[in-house]
TORVEXLO-82098 format. One record per residue (C-alpha): residue in one letter; x, y, z. Coordinates in pm, whole numbers. Layout:
<recs>
A X Y Z
...
</recs>
This chain:
<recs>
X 2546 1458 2240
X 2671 1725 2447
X 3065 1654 2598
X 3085 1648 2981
X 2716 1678 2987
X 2590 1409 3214
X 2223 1310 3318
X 2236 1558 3642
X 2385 1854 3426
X 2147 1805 3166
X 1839 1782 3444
X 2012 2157 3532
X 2055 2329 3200
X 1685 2221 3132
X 1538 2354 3379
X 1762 2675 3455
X 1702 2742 3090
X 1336 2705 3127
X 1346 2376 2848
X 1528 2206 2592
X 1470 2429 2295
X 1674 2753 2462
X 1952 2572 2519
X 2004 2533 2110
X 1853 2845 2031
X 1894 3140 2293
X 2167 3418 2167
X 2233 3487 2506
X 2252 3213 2665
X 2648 3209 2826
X 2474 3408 3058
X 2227 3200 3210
X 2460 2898 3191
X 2675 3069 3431
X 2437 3046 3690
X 2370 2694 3639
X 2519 2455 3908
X 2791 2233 3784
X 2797 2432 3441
X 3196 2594 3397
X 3406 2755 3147
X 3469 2418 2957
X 3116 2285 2971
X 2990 2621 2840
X 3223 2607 2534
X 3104 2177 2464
X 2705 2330 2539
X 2728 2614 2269
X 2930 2404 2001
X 2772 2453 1693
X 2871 2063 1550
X 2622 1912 1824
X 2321 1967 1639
X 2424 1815 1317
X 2553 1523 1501
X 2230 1490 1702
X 2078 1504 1317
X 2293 1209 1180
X 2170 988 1506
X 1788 1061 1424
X 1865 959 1073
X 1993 681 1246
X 1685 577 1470
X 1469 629 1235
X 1635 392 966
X 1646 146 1187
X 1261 203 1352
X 1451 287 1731
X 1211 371 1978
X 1334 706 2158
X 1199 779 2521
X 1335 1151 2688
X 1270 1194 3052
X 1024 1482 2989
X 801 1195 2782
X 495 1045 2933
X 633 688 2814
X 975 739 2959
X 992 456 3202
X 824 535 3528
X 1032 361 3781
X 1382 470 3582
X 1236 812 3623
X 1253 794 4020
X 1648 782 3994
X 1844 1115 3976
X 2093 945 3769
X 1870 791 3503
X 1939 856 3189
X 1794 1171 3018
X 1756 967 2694
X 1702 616 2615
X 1712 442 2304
X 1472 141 2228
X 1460 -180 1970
X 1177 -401 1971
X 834 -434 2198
X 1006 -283 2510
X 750 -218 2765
X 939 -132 3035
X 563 15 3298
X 388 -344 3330
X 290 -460 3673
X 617 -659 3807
X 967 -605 3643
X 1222 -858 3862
X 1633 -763 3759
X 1838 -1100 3719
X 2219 -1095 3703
X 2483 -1267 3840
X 2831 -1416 3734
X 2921 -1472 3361
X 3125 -1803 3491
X 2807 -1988 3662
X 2827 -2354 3858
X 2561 -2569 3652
X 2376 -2534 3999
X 2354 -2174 3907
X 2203 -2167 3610
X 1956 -2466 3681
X 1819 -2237 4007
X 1801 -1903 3728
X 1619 -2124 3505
X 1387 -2204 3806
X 1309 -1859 3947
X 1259 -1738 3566
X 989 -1996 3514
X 831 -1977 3845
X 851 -1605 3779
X 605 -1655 3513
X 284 -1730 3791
X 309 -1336 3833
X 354 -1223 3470
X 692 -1091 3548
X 928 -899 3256
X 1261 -993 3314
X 1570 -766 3262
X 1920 -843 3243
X 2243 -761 3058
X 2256 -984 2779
X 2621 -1058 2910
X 2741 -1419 2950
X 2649 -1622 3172
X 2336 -1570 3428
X 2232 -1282 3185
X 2189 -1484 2896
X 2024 -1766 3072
X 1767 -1567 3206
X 1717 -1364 2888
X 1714 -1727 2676
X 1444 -1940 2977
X 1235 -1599 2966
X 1222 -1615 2569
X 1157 -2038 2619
X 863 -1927 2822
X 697 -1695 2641
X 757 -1383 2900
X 853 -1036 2799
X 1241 -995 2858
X 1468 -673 2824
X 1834 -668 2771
X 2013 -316 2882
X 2328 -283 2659
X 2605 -125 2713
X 2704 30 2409
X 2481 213 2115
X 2231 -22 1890
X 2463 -2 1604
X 2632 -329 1730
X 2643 -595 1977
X 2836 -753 2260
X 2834 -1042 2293
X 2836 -1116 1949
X 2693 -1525 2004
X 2436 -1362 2157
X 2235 -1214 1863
X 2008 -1500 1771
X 1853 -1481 2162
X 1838 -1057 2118
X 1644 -1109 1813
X 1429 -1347 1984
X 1332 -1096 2219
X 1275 -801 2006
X 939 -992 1950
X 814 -979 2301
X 1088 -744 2512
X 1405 -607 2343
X 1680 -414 2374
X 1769 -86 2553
X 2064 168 2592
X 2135 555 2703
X 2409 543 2435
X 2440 711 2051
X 2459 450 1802
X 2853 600 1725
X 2954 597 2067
X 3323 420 2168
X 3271 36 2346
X 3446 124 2688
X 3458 -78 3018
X 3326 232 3201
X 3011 197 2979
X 2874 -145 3183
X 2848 -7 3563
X 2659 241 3403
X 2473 13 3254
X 2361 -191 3530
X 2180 136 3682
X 1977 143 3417
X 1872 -259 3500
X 1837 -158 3876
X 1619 135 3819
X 1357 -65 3579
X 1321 -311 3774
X 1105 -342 4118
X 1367 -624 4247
X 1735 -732 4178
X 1797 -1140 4244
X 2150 -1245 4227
X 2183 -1580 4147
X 2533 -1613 4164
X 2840 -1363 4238
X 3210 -1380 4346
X 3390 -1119 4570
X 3342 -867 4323
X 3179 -774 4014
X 2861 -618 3817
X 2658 -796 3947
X 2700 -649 4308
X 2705 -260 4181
X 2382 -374 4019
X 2282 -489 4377
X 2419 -177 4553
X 2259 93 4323
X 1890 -102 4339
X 1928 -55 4748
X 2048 289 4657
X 1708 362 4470
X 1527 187 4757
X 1440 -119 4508
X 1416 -496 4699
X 1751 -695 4650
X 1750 -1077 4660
X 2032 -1309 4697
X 2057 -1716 4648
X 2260 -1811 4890
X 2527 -2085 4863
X 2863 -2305 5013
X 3084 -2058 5176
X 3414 -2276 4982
X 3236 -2194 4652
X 3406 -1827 4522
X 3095 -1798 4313
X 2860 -1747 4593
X 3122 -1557 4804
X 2931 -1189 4646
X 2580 -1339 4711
X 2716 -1493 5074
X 2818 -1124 5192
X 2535 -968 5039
X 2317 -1174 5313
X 2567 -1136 5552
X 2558 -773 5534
X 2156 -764 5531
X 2196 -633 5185
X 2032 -871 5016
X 1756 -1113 5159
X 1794 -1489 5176
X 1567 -1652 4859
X 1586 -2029 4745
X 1355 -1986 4479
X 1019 -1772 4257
X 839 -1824 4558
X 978 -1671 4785
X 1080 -1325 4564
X 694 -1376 4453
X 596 -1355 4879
X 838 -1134 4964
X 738 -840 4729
X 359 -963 4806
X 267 -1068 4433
X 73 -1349 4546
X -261 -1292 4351
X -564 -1202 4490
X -783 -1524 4389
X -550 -1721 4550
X -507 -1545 4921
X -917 -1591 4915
X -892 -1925 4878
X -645 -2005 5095
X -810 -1776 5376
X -1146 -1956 5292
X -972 -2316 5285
X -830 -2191 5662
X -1178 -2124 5775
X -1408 -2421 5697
X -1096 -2697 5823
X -1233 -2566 6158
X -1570 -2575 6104
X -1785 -2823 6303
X -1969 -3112 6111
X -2317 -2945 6151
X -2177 -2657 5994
X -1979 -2834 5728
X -2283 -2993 5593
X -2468 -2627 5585
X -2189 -2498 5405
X -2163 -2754 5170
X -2561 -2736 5090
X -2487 -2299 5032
X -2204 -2393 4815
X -2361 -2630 4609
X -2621 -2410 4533
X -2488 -2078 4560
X -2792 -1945 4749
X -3055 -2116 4924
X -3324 -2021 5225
X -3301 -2172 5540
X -3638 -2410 5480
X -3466 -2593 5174
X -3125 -2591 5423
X -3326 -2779 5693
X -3468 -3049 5448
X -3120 -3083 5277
X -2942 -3081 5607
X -3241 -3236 5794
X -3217 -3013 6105
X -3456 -2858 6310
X -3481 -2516 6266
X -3401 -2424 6513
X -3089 -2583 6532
X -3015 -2467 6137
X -3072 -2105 6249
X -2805 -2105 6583
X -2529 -2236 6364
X -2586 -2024 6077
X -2615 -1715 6290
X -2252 -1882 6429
X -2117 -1889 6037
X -2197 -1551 5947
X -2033 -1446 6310
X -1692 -1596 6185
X -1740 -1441 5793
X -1844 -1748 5617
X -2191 -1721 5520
X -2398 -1371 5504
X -2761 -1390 5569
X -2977 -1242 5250
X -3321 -1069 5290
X -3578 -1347 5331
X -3369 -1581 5529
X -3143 -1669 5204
X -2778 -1736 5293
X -2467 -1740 5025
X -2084 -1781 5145
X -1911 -1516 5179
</recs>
């Protein structure tokens, strides 16, 4: 609630002051503020205003009318990826089933004027998002946003929308059936009090807040300028993968995405796939069995039909293998001795084999 008193300062005074509490209750405090970095004359007389605390008292009323979740960056459940960004927010306020430290968190956005080609490829990466249990977070703004936030909602997957003003209202209006939607699995989140004034400078602050949750930004679709390209910008800035869907260089609406690629800001995706690939989500099971797959297409028939007996069986010894197979045993022995080389089968005490 502090005046001039942005995340960085308030990182500062914390720690110069030795915590939070000293800050609201140390008499002599003007004279450890003056040593802080960033901390003058004005900011001084905006810390030690004695109206902040009984405004930070009407907002608690506030949050806790209204069952907010609050989440300070000294908190073990403040957000663990937001937490790696200097900027983030010191405070964040919370409505709904926002679980913001699950396993993959993939950032959508892109224009609020999308080509129907646009929104049919965000409804496709959303749904082919859900192979990897991704949480999806946007900016509940028209457009891409909402489209992402409503095909996440269709599909059952968590989905966070980062406002960008305090909880007390909501823009855009026509959006409010969707955000209560996702207050049932996902919801809303913001850095701002639930008084504070609705101002354009509120949304590219915003958007670092949906970069800094997320593992991944995709743009779908972006002109020559916009939010959705600071949101792209300030997720390389935090070292965070950025995706683009590439498009016809006459179309306007690709023109941000275009450059983005162009610039080897962004890479080159055409679908879930290949975000899923490129930030290596593929799961585990899977790999295995295409690895395995890989391995007995080049298997001799001999050794096909000794894999196929171990496999059907799940072990056996190498006497039942030569009447199943009806080889010699001789012959069984060489070419299991040549499977276990090459990591298919392993040999078990007493001659028993199994695949690997």
């Amino acid at each position: 609630m502090l005046k001039g008193i942005g995340p960085v300062n308030a990182r500062n005074l914390v720690a110069y002051c030795g915590g939070v509490d000293p800050i609201f209750t140390d008499r002599k405090l003007k004279n450890t503020l003056e040593k802080v970095p960033g901390i003058g004359p004005k900011l001084i007389a905006s810390i030690t205003d004695k109206n902040v605390l009984p405004r930070a008292e009407r907002e608690l009323a506030y949050v806790r009318k209204h069952k907010l979740r609050l989440r300070f960056y000294l908190d073990p459940d403040y957000p663990r990826r937001l937490k790696q960004a200097e900027d983030a927010p010191v405070l964040i306020h919370a409505k709904g089933e926002v679980e913001p430290d699950v396993e993959h968190v993939v950032a959508i956005v892109g224009t609020r004027t999308p080509t129907e080609q646009g929104k049919r490829l965000c409804v496709e990466l959303v749904e082919g998002l859900k192979e990897c249990n991704a949480t999806i977070v946007s900016g509940l703004a028209y457009g891409i946003d909402i489209v992402a936030h409503r095909t996440a909602v269709k599909n059952g997957m968590p989905t966070i929308g980062c406002v960008a003003h305090g909880m007390d209202r909501l823009y855009p209006g026509e959006h409010a059936a969707t955000a209560k939607e996702m207050l049932k699995n996902g919801g809303l989140l913001t850095e701002l009090a639930s008084d504070s004034p609705f101002a354009p400078g509120n949304f590219p602050a915003r958007n670092r807040i949906i970069a800094g949750l997320s593992d991944c930004t995709v743009v779908v679709e972006s002109g020559p300028k916009g939010g959705s390209l600071i949101s792209a910008d300030i997720a390389s800035s935090y070292d965070r993968e950025v995706f683009a869907f590439p498009g016809r260089p006459s179309d306007p609406r690709s023109e941000g995405c275009n450059k983005l690629i162009q610039q080897n800001k962004a890479a080159l995706v055409t679908n879930a796939k290949d975000v899923i690939t490129l930030m290596e989500w593929l799961p585990k099971t899977k790999k295995k069995a295409v690895v395995q797959a890989a391995l007995f297409t080049d298997l001799m028939p001999d050794e096909q039909t000794l894999v196929d007996i171990i496999k059907s069986k799940g072990k056996v010894d190498i006497d039942e293998l030569c009447v199943q197979s009806r080889m010699a045993q001789g012959k069984a022995a060489g070419l299991l001795l040549n499977l276990e080389f090459n990591g298919v089968v392993r040999s078990l005490p007493g001659k028993v084999y199994q695949l690997n």
